[in-house]
N, C-alpha and C positions, 0 to 999 in steps of 0.2 A: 370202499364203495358205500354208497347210503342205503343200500338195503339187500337183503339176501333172496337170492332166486329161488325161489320154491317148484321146481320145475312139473310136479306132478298140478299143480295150481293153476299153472299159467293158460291163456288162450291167445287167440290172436287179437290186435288191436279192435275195434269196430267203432264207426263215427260217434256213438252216443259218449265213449268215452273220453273222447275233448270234453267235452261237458262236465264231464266229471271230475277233472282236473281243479285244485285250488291254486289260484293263478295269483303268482309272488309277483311284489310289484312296490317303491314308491318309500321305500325303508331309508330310514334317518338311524343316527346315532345320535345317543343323549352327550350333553355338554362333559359328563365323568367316564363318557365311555362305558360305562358299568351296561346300560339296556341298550338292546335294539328293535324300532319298533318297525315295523310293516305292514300292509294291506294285502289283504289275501280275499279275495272274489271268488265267487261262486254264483255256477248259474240255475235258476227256475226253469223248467223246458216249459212248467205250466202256464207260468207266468211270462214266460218269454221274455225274460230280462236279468242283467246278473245283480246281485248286491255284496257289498264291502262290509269286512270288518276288519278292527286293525290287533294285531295281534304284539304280544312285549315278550322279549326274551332278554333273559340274564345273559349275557355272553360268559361270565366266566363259569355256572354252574349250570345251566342249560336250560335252566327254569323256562317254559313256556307258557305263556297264558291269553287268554282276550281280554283288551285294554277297551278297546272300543266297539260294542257289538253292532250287530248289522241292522238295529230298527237306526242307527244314525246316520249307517251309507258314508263312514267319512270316507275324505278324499283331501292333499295336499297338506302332509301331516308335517309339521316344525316342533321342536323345542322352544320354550322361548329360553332366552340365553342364560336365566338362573337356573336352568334345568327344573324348575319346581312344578312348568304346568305344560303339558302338552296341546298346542292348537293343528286344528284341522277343520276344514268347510264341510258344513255338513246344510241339509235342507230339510232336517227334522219337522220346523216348524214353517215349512213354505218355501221362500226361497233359500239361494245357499248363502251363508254364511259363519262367520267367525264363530268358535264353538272353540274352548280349550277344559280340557282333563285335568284337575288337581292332583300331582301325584302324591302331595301327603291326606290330602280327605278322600280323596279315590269320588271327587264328587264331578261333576260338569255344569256347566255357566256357556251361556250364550254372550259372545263379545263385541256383536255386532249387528245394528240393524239397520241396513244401508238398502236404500229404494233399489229395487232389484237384482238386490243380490252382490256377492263378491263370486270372482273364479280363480283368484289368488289370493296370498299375503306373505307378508314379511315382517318378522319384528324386526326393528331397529338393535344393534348391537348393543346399544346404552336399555333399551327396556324401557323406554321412554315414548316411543313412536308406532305408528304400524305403516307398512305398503300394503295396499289391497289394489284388485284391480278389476273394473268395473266395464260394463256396457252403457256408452254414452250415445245417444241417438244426438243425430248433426245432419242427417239428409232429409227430405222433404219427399214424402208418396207426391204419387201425381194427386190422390183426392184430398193431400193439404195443401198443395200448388194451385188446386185448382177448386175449393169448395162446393163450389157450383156442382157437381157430380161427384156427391159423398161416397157412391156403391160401388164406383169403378176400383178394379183391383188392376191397372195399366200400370205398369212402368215407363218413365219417361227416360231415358240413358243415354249422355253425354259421351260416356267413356269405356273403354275395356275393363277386364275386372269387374264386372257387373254381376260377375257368380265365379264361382271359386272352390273347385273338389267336389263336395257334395249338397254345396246350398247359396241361393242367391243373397245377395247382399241384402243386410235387415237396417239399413239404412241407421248402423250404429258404429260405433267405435270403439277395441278396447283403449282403455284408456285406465292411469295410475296415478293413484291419488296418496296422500301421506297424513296421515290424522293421527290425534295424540289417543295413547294407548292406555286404558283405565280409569275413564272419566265416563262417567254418567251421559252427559252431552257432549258430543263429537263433533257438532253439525258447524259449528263456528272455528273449529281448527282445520277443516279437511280443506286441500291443499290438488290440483287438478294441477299436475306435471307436464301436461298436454293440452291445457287450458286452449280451446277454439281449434284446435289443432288438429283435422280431418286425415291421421292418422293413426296407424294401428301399434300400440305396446302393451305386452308383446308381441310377436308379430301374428297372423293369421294364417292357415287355423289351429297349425300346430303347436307353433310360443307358447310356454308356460314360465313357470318361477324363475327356468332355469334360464333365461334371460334378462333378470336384473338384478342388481346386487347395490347393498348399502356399503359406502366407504366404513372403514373399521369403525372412527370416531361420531359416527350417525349424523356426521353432517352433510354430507352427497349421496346423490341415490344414482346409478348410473343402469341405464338397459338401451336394449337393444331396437330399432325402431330403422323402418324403409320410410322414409319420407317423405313421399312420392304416389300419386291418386291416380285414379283411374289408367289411361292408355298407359302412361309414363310406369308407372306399378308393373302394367303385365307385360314389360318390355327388356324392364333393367332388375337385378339381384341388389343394386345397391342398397344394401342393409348395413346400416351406423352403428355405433357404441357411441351413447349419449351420456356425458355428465349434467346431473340438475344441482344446483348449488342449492340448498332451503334459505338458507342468508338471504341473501340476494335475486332471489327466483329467476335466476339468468344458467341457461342450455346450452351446453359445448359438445359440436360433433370432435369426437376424438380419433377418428376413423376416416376423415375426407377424402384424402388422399387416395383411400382404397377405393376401389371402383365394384368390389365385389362383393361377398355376403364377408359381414362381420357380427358375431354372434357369441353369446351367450361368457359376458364377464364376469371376474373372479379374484378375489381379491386374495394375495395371502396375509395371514392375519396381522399383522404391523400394518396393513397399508400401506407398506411403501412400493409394493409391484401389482399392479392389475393386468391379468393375461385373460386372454378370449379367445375363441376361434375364426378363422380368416381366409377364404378361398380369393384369391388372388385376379382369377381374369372374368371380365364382366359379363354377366350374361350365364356363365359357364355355373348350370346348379351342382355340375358333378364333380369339379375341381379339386386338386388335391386340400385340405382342409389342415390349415397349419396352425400350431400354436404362439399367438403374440404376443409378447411379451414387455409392456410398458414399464419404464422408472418413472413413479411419477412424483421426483423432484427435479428430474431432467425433462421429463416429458419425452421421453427418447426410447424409440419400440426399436423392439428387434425377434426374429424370427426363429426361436430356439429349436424349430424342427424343418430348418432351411436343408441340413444333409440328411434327414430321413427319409426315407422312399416313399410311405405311405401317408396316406390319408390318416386322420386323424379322426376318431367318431367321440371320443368327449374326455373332460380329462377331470382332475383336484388337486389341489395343494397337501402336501405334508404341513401337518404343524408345526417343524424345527421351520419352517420355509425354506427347506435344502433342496427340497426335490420336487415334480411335478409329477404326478400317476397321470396315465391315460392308454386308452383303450385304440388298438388301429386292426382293420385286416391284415391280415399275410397269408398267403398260400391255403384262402380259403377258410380261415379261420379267424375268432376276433380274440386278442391278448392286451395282457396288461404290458405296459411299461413304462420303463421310469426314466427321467430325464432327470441329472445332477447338476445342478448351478455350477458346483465349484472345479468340473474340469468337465463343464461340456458336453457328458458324455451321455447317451440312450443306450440303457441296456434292457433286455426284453426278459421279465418278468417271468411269467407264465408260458407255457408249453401245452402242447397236448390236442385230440382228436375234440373241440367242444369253442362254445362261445363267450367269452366274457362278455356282459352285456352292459355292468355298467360299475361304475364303483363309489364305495360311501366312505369318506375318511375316519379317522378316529383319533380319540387324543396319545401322541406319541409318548412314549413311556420306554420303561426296560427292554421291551418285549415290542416292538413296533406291529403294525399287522394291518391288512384294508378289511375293507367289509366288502363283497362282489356278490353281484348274480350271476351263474355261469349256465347256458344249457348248451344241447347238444340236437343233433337229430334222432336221439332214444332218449331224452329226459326234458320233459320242460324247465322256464326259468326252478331255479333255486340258490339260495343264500348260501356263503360260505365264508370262511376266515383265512386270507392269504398271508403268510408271513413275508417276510423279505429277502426267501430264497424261493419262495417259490409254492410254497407247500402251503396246501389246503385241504380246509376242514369243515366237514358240512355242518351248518349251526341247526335248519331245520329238519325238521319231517312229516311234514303235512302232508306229500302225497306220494310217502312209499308202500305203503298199503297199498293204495291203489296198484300202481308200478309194477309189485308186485307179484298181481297179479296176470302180467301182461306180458306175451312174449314177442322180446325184440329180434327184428332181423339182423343180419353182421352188414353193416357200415367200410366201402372198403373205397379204400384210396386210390385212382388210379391212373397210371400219365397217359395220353395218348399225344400222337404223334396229327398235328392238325397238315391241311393243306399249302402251307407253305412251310412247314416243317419244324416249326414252335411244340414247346411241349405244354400240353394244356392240363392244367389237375382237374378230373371228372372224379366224381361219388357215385358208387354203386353201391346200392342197396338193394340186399335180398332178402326175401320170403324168409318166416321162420321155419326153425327145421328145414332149410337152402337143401334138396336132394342135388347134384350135379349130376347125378345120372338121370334127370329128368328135364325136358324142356319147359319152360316158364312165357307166355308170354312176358314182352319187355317195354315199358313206357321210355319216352325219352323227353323230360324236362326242360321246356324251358323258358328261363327268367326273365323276371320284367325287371322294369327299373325307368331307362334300360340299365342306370350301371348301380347297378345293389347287387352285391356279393353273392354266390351259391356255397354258402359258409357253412355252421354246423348249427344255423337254425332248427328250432322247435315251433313250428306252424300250423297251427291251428285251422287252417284250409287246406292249404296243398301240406299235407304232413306224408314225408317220405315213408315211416313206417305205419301208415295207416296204407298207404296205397299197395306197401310188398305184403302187409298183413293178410290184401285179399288175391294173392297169389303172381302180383305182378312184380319181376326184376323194375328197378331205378335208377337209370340213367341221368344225374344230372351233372351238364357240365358248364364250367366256368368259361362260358366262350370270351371270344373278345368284346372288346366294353366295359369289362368287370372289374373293380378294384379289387386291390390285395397283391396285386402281380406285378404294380410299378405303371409310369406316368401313360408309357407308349403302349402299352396294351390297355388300359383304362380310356383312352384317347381317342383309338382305334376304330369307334363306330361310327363317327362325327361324318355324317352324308356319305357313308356308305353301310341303311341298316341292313338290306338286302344282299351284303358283300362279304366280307370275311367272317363276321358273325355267322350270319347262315350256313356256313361253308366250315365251322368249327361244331356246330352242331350235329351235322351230318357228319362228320368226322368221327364224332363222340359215338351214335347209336353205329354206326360201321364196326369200329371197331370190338366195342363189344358183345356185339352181335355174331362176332366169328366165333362166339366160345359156344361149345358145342351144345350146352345146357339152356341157350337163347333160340325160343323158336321164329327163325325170321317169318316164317309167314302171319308171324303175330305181335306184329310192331305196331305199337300209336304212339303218337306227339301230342302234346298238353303244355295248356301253360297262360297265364296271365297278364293284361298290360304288355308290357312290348312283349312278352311270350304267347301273346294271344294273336300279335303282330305276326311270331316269327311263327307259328300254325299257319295261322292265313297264306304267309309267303311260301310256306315247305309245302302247303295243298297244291299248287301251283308248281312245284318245283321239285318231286321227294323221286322221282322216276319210278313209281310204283314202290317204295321203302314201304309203307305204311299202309295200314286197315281201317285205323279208323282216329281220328280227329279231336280233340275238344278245347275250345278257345272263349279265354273268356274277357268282357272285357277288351277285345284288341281292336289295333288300328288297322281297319280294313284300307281306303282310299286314303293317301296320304293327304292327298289336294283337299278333301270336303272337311279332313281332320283338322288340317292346319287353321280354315275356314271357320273350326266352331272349335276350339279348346282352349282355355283362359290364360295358361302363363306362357306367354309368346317368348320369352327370353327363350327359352327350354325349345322349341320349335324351331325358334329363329339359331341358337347356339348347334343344333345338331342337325337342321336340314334349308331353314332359308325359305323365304318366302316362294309359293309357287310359282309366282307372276315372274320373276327376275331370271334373263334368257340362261345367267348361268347355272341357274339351279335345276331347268327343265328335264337334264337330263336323267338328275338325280332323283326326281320324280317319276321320270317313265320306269326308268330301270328296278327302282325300288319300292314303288307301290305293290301291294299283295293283289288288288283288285285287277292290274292286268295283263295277271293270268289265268284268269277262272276259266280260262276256254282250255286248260288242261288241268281240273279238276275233275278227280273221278273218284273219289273214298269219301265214305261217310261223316260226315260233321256235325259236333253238337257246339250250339254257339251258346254263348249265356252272359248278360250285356243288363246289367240296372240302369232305369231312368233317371236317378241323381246324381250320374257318374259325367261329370261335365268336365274330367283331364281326359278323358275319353268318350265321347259322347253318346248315347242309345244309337242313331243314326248307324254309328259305324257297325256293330251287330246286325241294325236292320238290314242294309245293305249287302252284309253275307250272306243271312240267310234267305234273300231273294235271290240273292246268284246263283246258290246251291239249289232252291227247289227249281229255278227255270230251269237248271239244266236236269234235273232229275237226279241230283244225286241224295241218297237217307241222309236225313239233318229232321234237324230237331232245334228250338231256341224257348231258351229256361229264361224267362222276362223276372223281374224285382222289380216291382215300382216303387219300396219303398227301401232301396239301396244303394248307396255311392259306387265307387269304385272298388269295394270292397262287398262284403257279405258278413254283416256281424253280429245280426238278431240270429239267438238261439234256433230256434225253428227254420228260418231261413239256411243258417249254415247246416243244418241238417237233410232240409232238402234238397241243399247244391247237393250234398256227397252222395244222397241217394240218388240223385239222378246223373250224377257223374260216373258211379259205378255200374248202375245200371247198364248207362250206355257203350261202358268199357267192354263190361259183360259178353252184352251182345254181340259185338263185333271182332272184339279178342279173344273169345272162350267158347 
């Protein structure tokens, strides 16, 4: 274990202490294997905002130290490949850019001065070059289209995709440039990979590093890029793997063929095989995610996780290049495994009640071993060292103090039996110090996505032991939709969300609800994005289950949704346009909106203005159907948050008015 219970110490969780959590994150290995460095954050409540520092560890004698302190805020830390200087962007001095760490003067040097700013880089393998990656403005405001009226703030819009998660288009582009690396002036070698080319690499808004990569011999730079603007963009997933030759400054899609997302290439270190990631059918964001596998003297892919069940969330090479690591769901949980070149085989890694989140290689020797983040739903991320049986070893301890001092509830596994007679794994979670000779009210969870796992996350909003902390059982379960459990239950929701889903969830609080330490008269449903969906639909539909409500974020009217939400693939792949006679059905039957004429339990809605995959509209819209009909509601507005809730202050007063409102009506 990483730290020892002190049990007369401990209390129960309370919101402020997310806060107080140093949040692992973004960790490289040096070129000798010998250090590991990482960024570990930390938030100001005062300040209302977090800041970075990156911190170095000896892996073989545990030495810990700060390499890089928090007035630099870095962020996107590399080695360069003689291992001698650490780089990482930092906005020390205004915008972000290049900034590398001497490891023998222990001194720093600014390595870049590029008109506003970098938000990537890459060194080149040879130490010759660099990848940075840049915002390139290519669109035209309406008041430079039209000078005549400088003050007008109008947009003039051609196409879909005109805003995008939590912010409209800045009428820019990323875009990846290659300039030589240790020269005084740069400005005559830099090199625009996307020269004129009014599209986005990495992709947006999420692409980072981890979608482009230099051939071994630093002569091609290959990444990842959707080709495709406006309507065409929010229609289709077809996302490429691009080769740019520097020779010849000539782009090869190596990916056509695929009609679906192709993402984030990889080389093993000879260069002779580059693998990526590959969801297969078009349109489809949630498909299984395979890994591909190119010869590239043959030029000839092939699908090395064609008989594995699962989805694929990210992977790495071995240094021998024998083997390939990578991370999938199963049964609710996220694991390492390993794939063998030389007979074919996937054998599963890791084991265990927790989430492997991501994994960092290292150079292979006597003693082989990864580097991994693993949490849980009692332990946030943290670092570890897995050997090749399996066996791991915590490197850090930055936040078991804290830890601690904190007492967790038991985490308990559980099948139930759904409505067509499937068995479904659900997570219960109880209260510390669990009395069973006492009743508890009971939440019942549930998930957005819609298909992202109810795995053994550590979440920082909906956090399972923060909620039993304040005396309430947790019900969440893995309905249909969700990965980890194979193709045809991941499958499963596609135009029917109101159907078997809904009908797995009610399942979930049924059944646990028979145990005699659940007080049914003190049941509510919670939950976000399509669980803020599936509240809306159970208001309407719970037969008197439930007391009280809170939705956040969700899709009330499917019809006004589909009307105002930006990546239509996603809309069109799971439910189809309203207008077309054979989808109408699918809309009466499964919009939340109509049924409010059998709502009767209190509802707290809570819906930010920047959240444009779900639009403010669809909250509005609830919460005038609940007060017309008189039922308690309440709506917790953000006007200055996405789809999520991520300023300190902010996420501190969702929880206090989420408990609040639990309070009220459950206790």
């Amino acid at each position: 274990m990483l730290f020892t219970l002190s049990l007369t110490a401990q209390k129960p969780m309370q919101p402020a202490d997310l806060f107080k959590i140093q949040r692992i994150g973004g960790q490289i290995s040096s070129p000798s294997g010998e250090y590991l460095v990482f960024l570990v954050t930390l938030y100001d409540m005062e300040a209302n905002k977090g800041i970075r520092r990156a911190e170095i560890l000896n892996i073989k004698t545990g030495e810990q130290s700060t390499i890089i302190p928090e007035e630099y805020n870095p962020s996107e830390l590399a080695f360069r490949p003689d291992g001698k200087k650490l780089g990482f962007i930092s906005g020390k001095e205004g915008s972000d850019q290049l900034w590398e760490y001497d490891m023998e003067t222990k001194t720093f040097g600014n390595v870049t001065g590029l008109e506003g700013g970098i938000h990537l880089f890459q060194y080149d393998p040879t130490g010759k070059k660099l990848l940075v990656g840049r915002r390139i403005k290519m669109d035209e405001k309406a008041n430079e289209k039209y000078p005549q009226y400088p003050k007008t703030e109008a947009r003039i819009i051609d196409g879909l995709m005109y805003r995008h998660w939590n912010a409209w288009s800045d009428y820019s582009y990323n875009h990846l440039f290659v300039m030589d690396y240790g020269q005084d002036d740069v400005s005559s070698s830099i090199v625009d990979l996307l020269e004129g080319e009014r599209f986005h690499a990495p992709t947006m808004p999420f692409g980072g590093v981890e979608e482009v990569c230099w051939s071994p011999d630093g002569k091609k730079v290959y990444y990842t890029c959707k080709k495709l603007h406006g309507t065409q963009f929010a229609i289709s997933t077809n996302t490429n793997i691009y080769e740019y030759d520097l020779s010849s400054k000539k782009t090869k899609n190596l990916t056509e063929d695929n009609l679906g997302y192709d993402k984030a290439p990889a080389f093993n270190e000879s260069g002779s095989q580059l693998a990526w990631l590959s969801m297969e059918r078009a349109g489809y964001e949630a498909d299984k995610n395979r890994i591909m596998v190119m010869d590239m003297k043959k030029r000839k892919v092939r699908d090395i996780t064609e008989n594995f069940k699962y989805s694929v969330d990210g992977f790495v090479w071995s240094g021998d290049e024998k083997e390939i690591y990578f991370l999938a769901t199963i049964d609710g949980t996220e694991q390492i495994f390993i794939y063998n070149f030389k007979d074919e085989s996937i054998r599963q890694l890791t084991k265990g009640v927790h989430n492997y989140t991501s994994i960092t290689p290292t150079p292979r020797g006597k003693a082989p071993y990864l580097i991994a983040t693993k949490m849980s739903m009692s332990h946030p991320i943290a670092l570890y060292k897995v050997d090749m049986e399996g066996n791991e070893t915590a490197l850090e301890t930055n936040n078991n103090e804290l830890l601690a001092g904190i007492s967790m509830g038991k985490v308990e596994k559980r099948m139930v039996k759904t409505t067509d007679d499937k068995d479904m794994l659900t997570w219960v979670i109880y209260p510390p110090n669990f009395d069973p000779n006492k009743k508890y009210p009971t939440l019942l969870y549930c998930q957005g996505g819609p298909q992202s796992p109810v795995s053994q996350f550590f979440s920082y909003r909906w956090n399972f032991q923060l909620m039993a902390a304040q005396g309430y059982i947790v019900v969440a379960p893995n309905r249909r939709g969700l990965p980890g459990f194979g193709k045809e239950w991941n499958d499963a929701i596609g135009h029917d969300y109101g159907g078997q889903a809904m009908q797995d969830l009610l399942s979930a609080i049924d059944d646990v609800a028979k145990e005699s330490y659940v007080d049914k008269e003190r049941l509510g449903a919670v939950g976000a994005s399509f669980g803020g969906y599936s509240v809306y639909w159970l208001a309407g539909n719970h037969n008197n289950r439930f007391k009280a409500f809170i939705s956040h974020c969700g899709m009330f009217n499917m019809e006004s949704w589909y009307g105002s939400t930006e990546e239509m693939f996603f809309a069109n792949y799971d439910n189809g346009p309203y207008w077309k006679p054979e989808n109408k059905e699918n809309y009466k039957k499964h919009s939340p909106h109509q049924y409010v004429d059998k709502w009767n339990t209190p509802i707290l809605i809570i819906h930010n203005e920047k959240d444009y995959r779900v639009p403010l509209s669809e909250g509005m819209q609830a919460f005038t159907a609940a007060q017309e009909r008189m039922i308690p509601s309440k709506f917790l507005y953000f006007p200055d948050e996405g789809h999520w809730v991520n300023k300190p202050q902010n996420a501190l007063l969702w929880q206090t008015v989420f408990f609040e409102w639990l309070d009220q009506w459950l206790k």
